[in-house]
N, C-alpha and C positions, 0 to 999 in steps of 0.2 A: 656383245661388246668385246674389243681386243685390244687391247691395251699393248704398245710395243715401244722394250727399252732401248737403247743400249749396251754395250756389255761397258767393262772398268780394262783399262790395264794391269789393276791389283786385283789380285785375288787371294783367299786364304787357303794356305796350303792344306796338306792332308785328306780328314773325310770318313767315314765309315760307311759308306754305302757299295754296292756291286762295281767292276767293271762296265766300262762305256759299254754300252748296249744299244748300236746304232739302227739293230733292229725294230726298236721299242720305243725310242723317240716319236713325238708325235710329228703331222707331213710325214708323211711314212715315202713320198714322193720322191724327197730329196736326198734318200739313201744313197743311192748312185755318187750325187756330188759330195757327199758327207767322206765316203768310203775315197775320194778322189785325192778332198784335201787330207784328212787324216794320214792318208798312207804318204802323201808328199811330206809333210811335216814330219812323222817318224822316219823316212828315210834321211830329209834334210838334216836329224839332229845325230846320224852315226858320225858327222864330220863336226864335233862340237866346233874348230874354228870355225868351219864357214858356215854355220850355222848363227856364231854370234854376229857374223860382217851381216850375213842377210835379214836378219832378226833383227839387228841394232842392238842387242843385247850389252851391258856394259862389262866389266868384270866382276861387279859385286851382284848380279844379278844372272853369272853363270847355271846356277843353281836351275835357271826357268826350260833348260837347253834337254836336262835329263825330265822333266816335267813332261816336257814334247817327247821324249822319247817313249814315254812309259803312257801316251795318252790310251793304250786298249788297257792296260793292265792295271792301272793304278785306280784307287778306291774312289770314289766320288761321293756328293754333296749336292741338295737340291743349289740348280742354277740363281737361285735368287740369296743364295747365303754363301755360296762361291765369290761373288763380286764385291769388293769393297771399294774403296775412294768415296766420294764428297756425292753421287746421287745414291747408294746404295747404303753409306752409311745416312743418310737423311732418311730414307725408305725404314731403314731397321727393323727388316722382315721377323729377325730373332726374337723380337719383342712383341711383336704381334700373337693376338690368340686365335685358336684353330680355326674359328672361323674367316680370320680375317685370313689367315694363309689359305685357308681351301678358295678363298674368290681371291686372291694371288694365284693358285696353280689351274682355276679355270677361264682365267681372263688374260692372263700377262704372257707375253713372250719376249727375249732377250736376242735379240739379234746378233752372235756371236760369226769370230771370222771362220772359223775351225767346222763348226756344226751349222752354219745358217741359224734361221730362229728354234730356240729352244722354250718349253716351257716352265716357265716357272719354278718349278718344286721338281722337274724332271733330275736328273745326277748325271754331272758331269766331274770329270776330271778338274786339275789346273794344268794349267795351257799357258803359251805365251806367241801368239798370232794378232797382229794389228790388219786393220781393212787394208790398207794399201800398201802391205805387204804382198810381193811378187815370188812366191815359191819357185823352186826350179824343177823346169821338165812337165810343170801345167800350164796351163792359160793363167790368167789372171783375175784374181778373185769377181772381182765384178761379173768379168763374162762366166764364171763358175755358178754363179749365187744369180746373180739378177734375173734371169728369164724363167731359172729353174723354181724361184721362191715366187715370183708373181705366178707361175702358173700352181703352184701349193696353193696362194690364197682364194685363186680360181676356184680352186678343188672344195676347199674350207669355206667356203663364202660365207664368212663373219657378216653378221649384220652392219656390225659400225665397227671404222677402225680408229682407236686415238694412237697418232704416230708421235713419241716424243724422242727416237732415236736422232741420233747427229747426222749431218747429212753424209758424212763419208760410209755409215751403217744404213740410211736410209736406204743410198744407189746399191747397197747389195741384195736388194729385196725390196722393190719398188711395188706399192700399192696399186692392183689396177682399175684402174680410169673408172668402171664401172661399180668399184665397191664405194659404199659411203663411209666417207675418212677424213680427216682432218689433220693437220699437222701445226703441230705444236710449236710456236718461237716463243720465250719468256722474255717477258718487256716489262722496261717500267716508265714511268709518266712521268712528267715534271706538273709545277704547277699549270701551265697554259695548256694540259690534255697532252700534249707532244709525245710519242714512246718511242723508247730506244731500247735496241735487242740489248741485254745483259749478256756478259761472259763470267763472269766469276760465280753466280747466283742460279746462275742458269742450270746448273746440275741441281745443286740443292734445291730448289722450287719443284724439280721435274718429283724427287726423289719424296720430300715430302705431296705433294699433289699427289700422287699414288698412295702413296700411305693413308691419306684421307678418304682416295676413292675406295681402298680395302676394308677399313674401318667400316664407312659406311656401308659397305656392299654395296656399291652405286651400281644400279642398272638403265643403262643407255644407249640409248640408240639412233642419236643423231646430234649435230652440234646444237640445233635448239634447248635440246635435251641437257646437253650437256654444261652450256650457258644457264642453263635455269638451277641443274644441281648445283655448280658453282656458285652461284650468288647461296644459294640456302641453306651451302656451307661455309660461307663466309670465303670464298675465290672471289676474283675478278675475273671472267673469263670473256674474251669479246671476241667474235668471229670476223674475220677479215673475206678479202677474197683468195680468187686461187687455191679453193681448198684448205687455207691455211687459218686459224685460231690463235691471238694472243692470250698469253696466260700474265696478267698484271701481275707483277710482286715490289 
């Protein structure tokens, strides 16, 4: 089972772990495009203005410009305690005991714009790169990421994948056709059964729902499956079409 997040915009600075080591990440495939954007982004941030204009960066978030500049150098932190905001702090990997972090670093992966997907407890830097950000002097992240990461999963062929990334991180690493996977919208019901996609809840439900699957060490391998462990952990999980699974909250 693969479990696949999103990354945050926020992250927590600092770290104590190694320099980026893009050797040693797992897809070991995707070096190539990892080494592509990396190097665009450290060149983009010698020019701190035109790095804030391309970045969106504001003034009191200058600070994220040198972040980019030092991503070989600077110290890292497993990727699942890197990421803060409203699904990460719901997830609260920190709190978690070793076993639940070890089925966090061999199930989960983080779909970041910088490194493609990362696992889990793997060490990454802080960074500041959104999906539909357009670097200069490469293609564009889609066409960077998309072909190169479905042909990763090719390689890896996961049993079962649960995709709960947003869709601007899904199109950078598209699931392929042949793997079994499921994608995740949080919904919630009124009284007449009716469901409506959530936006505000929608992070926290993904962020807590992983924490439950870690706790439990849930082992899965298809949405039947996964429908059943939810009800017997007290989820609502209903399976649609199109590949796609509601998650009731």
């Amino acid at each position: 089972m693969l479990v696949l997040l999103p990354p945050s915009e926020t992250k927590r600075p600092g770290g104590d772990g190694p320099p980026l080591d893009l050797g040693a990440l797992a897809l070991p495939s995707l070096r190539s495009a990892r080494e592509t954007v990396v190097d665009a982004l450290v060149a983009l941030s010698a020019d701190p203005d035109e790095a804030a204009r391309v970045l969106k960066i504001s003034a009191a978030r200058r600070h994220e410009i040198g972040d980019n500049a030092a991503l070989r150098t600077a110290p890292t932190m497993p990727a699942i305690d890197r990421y803060t905001g409203v699904l990460f702090d719901a997830l609260d990997a920190g709190s978690l005991d070793a076993v639940a972090r070890s089925w966090l670093g061999e199930h989960v992966m983080i779909q970041s714009a910088p490194l493609g997907p990362v696992g889990a407890l793997e060490g990454i830097p802080a960074y500041r790169l959104a999906a539909g950000t357009s670097l200069p002097g490469v293609p564009p992240l889609r066409r960077i990421w998309a072909d190169a990461v479905r042909e990763a999963w090719t390689l890896a062929r996961p049993d079962f994948v649960l995709d709960l990334r947003s869709e601007a991180y899904a199109a950078l690493g598209p699931v392929p056709d042949d793997l079994s996977s499921t994608y995740v919208r949080v919904m919630s019901e009124d009284s007449g059964g009716q469901a409506r996609a959530l936006n505000h809840f929608n992070k926290r439900a993904k962020g807590e729902f992983v924490r439950a699957l870690a706790s439990g060490q849930a082992q899965i391998g298809s949405v039947d499956e996964l429908v059943t462990w939810a009800r017997d952990a007290g989820w609502i999980v209903r399976a649609g079409g199109s590949a796609e699974t509601a998650l009731i909250v």
